[in-house]
N, C-alpha and C positions, 0 to 999 in steps of 0.2 A: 504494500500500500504506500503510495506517496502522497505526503502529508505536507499540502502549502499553507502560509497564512496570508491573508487578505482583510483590505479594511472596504469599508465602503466604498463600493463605487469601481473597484476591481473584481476582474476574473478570472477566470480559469479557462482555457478553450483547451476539447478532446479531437484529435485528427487520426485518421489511419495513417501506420506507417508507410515507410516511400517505397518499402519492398514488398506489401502486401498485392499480392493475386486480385486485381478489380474485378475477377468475373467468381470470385467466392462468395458464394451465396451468402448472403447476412444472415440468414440462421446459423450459418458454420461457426460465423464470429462471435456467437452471443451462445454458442453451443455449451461452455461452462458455465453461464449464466449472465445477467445482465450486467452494466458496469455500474458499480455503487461508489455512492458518493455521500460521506458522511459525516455531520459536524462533529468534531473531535473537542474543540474548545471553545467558546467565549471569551476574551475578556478584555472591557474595553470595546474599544472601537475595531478590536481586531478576532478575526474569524480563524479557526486552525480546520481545516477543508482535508479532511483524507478519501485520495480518492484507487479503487482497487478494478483493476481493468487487465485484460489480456494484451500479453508484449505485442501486439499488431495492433495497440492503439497508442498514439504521444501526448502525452498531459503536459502543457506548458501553461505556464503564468503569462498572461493575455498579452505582455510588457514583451515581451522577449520574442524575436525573430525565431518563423519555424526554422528557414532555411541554414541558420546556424546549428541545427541540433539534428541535421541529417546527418 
């Protein structure tokens, strides 16, 4: 699980990876289950977001270029 913090007014974006099969059916990708997304903390003005997904999906902080984490 990867665990980001965030305050108001930021996000979180999920992408498929660059190496993933585009003609794999999205049941196959969600085959272990759906991707959760779960508050971990409060405190403040700040949020602790863990989020648990299969390696063929990229969780980056909204701030940060995809193309640098290929």
């Amino acid at each position: 699980m990867l665990v980001l913090t965030r305050r108001v007014g930021e996000s979180l974006r999920i992408y498929l990876d660059d190496n993933i099969d585009l003609t794999m059916p999205v049941g196959q990708l969600f085959a272990d289950g759906p991707i959760e997304v779960m508050v971990v903390r409060c405190s403040g003005s700040q949020v602790k977001i863990g989020v648990a997904a299969r390696s063929e999906f990229v969780v980056l902080r909204s701030e940060l270029d995809r193309k640098s984490h290929r």
